[in-house]
C-alpha positions as CSV (number, residue, x, y, z in Angstrom):
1,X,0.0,0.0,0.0
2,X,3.1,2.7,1.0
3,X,6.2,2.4,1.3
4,X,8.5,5.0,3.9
5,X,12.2,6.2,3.8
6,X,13.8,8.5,5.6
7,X,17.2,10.0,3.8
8,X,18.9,9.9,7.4
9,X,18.9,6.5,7.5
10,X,22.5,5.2,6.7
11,X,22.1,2.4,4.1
12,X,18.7,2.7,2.0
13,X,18.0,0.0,-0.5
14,X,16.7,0.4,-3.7
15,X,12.8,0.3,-4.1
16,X,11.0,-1.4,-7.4
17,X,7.7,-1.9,-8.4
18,X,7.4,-2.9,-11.8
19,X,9.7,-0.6,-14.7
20,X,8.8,2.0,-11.1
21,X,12.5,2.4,-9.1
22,X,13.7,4.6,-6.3
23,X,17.3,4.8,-5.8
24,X,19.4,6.2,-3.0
25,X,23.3,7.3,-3.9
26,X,25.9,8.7,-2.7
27,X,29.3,10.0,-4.4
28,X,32.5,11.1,-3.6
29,X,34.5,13.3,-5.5
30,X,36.0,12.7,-8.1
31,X,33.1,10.9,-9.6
32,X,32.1,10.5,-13.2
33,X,29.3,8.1,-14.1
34,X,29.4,6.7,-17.3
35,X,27.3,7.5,-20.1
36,X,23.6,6.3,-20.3
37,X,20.3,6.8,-22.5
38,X,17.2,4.9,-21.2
39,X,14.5,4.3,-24.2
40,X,11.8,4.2,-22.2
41,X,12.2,5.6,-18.3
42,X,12.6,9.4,-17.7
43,X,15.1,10.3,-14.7
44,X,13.8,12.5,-11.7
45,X,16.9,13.5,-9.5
46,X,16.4,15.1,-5.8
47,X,19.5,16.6,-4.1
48,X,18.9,16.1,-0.7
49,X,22.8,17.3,-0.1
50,X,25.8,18.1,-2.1
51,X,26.1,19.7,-5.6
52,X,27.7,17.7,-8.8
53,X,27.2,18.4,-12.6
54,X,25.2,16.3,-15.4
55,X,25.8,16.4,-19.1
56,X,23.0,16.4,-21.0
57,X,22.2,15.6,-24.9
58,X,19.7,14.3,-27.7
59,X,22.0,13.6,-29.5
60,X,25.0,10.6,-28.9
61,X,26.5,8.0,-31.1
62,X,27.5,4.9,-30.1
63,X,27.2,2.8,-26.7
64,X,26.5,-0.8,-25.6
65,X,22.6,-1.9,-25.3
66,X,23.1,-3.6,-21.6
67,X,19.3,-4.5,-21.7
68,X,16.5,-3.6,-24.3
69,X,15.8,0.3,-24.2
70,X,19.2,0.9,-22.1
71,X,22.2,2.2,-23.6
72,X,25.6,2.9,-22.1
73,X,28.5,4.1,-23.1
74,X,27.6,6.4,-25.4
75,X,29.1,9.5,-26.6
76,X,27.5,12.7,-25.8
77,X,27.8,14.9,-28.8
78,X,26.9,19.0,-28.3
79,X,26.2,18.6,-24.2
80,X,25.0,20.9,-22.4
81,X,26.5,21.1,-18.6
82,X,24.0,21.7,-15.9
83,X,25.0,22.2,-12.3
84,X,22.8,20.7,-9.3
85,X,22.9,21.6,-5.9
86,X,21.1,20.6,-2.7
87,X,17.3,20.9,-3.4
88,X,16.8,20.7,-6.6
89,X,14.9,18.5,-8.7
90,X,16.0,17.3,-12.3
91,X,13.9,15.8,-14.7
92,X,15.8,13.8,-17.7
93,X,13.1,12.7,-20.3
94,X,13.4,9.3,-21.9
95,X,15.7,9.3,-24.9
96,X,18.5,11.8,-23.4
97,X,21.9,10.9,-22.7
98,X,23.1,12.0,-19.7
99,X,26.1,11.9,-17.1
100,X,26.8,12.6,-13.8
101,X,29.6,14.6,-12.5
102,X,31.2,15.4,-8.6
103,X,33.8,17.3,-8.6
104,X,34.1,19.4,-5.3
105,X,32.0,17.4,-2.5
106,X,30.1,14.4,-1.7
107,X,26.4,14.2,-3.4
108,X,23.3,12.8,-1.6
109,X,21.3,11.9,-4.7
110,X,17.3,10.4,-4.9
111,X,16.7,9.0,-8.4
112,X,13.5,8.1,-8.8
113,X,12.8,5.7,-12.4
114,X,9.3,6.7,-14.2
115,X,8.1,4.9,-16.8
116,X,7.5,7.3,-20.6
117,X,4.4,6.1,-20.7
């Protein structure tokens, strides 16, 4: 029926229900995830603490399809760089490529998995 998490607790487990996924992360710096496109989940991050970076394109080429719909290891061609910081919420719609970047501090991240449709 619910399901509760508190962000202070110290190790959170990943929740899924169906193509439906909440994850809890952490990262140190220097952290650089690698390159990912998802076909058919959009990407909603919550800082909760920290700041980091995420590159962000329509347009890649290349990559290794790990699963149907999921890509990684693309290249990100034309990115644009946008900075995240504690409290904000970022929505990556299905079909982006994406990375994530810490550079400067730890990041509490919240990534919740939505299915496109």
């Amino acid at each position: 029926m619910y399901r509760k998490f508190s962000l202070f607790d110290g190790n959170l487990e990943d929740y899924k229900k169906g193509n439906f996924m909440v994850r809890f992360l952490n990262f140190s710096p220097t952290f650089i995830s690698d390159t990912e496109v998802h076909k058919r989940i959009n990407d909603m991050y919550i800082v909760f603490k920290g700041k980091g970076k995420v590159l962000l394109s329509n347009k890649y080429i290349g990559g290794t399809e790990i699963e149907e719909g999921e890509i990684r290891k693309c290249e990100i061609i034309e990115p644009e760089e946008i900075n995240i910081k504690e409290g904000d919420v970022l929505i990556i719609l299905a079909g982006i490529c994406h990375q994530l970047k810490v550079e400067s501090e730890n990041l509490t991240l919240v990534i919740v998995k939505i299915p496109k449709n």
